[in-house]
C-alpha positions as CSV (number, residue, x, y, z in Angstrom):
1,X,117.6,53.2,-28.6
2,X,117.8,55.3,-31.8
3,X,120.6,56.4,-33.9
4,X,120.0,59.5,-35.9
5,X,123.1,60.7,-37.3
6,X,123.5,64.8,-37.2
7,X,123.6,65.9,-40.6
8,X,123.9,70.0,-41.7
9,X,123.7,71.7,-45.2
10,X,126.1,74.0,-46.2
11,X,125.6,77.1,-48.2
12,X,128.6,79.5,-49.1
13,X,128.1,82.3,-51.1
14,X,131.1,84.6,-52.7
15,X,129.9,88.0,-53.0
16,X,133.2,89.1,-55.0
17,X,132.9,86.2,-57.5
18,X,129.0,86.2,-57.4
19,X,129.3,81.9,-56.9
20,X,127.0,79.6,-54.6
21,X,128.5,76.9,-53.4
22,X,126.1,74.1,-52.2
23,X,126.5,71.0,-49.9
24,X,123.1,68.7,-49.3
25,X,121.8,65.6,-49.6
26,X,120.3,65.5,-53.2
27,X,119.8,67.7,-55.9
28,X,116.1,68.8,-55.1
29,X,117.5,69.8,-52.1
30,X,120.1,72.0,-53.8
31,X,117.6,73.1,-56.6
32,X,115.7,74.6,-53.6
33,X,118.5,76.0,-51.9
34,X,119.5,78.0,-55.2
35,X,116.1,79.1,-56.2
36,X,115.1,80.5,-52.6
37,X,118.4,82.0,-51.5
38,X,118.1,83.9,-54.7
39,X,114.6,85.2,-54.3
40,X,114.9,86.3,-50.6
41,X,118.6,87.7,-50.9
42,X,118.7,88.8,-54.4
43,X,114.9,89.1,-55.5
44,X,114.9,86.3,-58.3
45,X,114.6,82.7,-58.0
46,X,116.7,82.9,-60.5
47,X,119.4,84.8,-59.5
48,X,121.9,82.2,-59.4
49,X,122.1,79.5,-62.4
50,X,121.5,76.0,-62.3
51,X,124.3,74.9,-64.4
52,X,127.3,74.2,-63.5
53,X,130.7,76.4,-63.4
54,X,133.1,73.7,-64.2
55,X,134.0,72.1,-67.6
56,X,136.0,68.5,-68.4
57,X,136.2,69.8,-71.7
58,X,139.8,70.5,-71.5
59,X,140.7,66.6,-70.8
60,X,139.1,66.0,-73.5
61,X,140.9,68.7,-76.0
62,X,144.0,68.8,-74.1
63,X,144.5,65.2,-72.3
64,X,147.1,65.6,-69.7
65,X,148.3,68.8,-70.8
66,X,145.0,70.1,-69.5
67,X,147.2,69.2,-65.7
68,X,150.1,70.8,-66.1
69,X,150.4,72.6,-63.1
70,X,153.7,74.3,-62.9
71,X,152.7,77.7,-62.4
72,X,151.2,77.1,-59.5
73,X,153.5,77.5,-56.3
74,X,153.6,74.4,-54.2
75,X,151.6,72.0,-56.8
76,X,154.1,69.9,-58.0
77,X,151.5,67.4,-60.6
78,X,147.9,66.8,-60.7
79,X,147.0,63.2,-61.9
80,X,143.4,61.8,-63.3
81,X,142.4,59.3,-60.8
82,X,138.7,58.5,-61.6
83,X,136.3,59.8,-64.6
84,X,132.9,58.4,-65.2
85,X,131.2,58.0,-68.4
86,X,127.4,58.1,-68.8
87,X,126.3,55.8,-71.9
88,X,123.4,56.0,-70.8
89,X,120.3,53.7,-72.6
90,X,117.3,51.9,-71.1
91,X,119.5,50.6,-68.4
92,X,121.3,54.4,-67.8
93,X,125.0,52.6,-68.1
94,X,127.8,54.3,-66.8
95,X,131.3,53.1,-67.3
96,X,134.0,53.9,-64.8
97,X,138.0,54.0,-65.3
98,X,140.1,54.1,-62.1
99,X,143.8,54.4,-62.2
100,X,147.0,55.5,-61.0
101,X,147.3,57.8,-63.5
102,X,144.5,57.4,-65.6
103,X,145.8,59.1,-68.8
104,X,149.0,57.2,-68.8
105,X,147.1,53.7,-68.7
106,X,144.5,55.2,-71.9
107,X,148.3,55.9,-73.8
108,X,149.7,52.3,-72.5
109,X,146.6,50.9,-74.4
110,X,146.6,53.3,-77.2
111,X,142.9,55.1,-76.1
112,X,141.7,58.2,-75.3
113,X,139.0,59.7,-73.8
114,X,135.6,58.9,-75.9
115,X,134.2,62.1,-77.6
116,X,130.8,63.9,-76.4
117,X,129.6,61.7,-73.3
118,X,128.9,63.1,-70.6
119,X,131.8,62.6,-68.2
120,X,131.5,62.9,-64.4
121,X,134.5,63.4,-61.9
122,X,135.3,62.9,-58.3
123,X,137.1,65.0,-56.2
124,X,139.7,62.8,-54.0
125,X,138.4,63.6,-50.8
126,X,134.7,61.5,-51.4
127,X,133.7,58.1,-51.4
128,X,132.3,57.2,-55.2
129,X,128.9,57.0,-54.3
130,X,126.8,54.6,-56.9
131,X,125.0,57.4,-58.7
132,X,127.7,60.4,-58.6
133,X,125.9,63.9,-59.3
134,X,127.5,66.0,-62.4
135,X,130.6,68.0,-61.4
136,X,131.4,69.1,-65.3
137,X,130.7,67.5,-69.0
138,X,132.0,67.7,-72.0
């Protein structure tokens, strides 16, 4: 008896904001994806970039100002759970800080978020897999 677990790719693209939206297994995959939705729907390969939309710059210039959320109806507070750092070096080091409220515990021990790594997040609804693809960087 085999086990194969059914697994699907997702591709959503938002004609009024011009944004694909990718869901596969690695980024080769995605790469692909881009590049040849964009030639066959759009004529280019290169229609749609390969770099990402998103930022963690404000964290960074902001700290948790950069989550205030109260003009948005319903959203009462938005809290920093997880950020990854990439040190990076021979061994490709990456540093992870988990917290409750992981700007609160940086002010409890007088930190802050180091300048000009590149700095991965997690939204809450995945498992931290070991090597976490870029979302943003500052």
């Amino acid at each position: 008896m085999f086990y194969r677990p059914e697994k699907h790719d997702v591709l959503v693209y938002e004609p009024s904001i011009g944004e694909l939206r990718i869901n596969a297994a690695s980024k080769w995959e995605k790469d692909l994806y881009r590049r040849k939705f964009g030639l066959h729907l759009f004529g280019g390969e290169d229609f749609f970039s390969g770099t990402g939309e998103y930022t963690l710059e404000p964290l960074r210039t902001d700290g948790p100002a950069a989550l205030v959320c109260t003009d948005v109806d319903g959203m009462e507070w938005i809290k920093l759970k997880e950020i990854h750092f990439f040190w990076g070096g021979s061994e490709n080091e990456i540093e992870i800080r988990k917290a409750s409220d992981v700007f609160a515990a940086f002010e409890a021990r007088g930190r802050t978020l180091p300048a000009k790594r590149e700095t991965r997040w997690l939204p809450p609804w995945e498992e931290s897999p070991p090597d976490l693809p870029p979302r943003g960087a500052f």
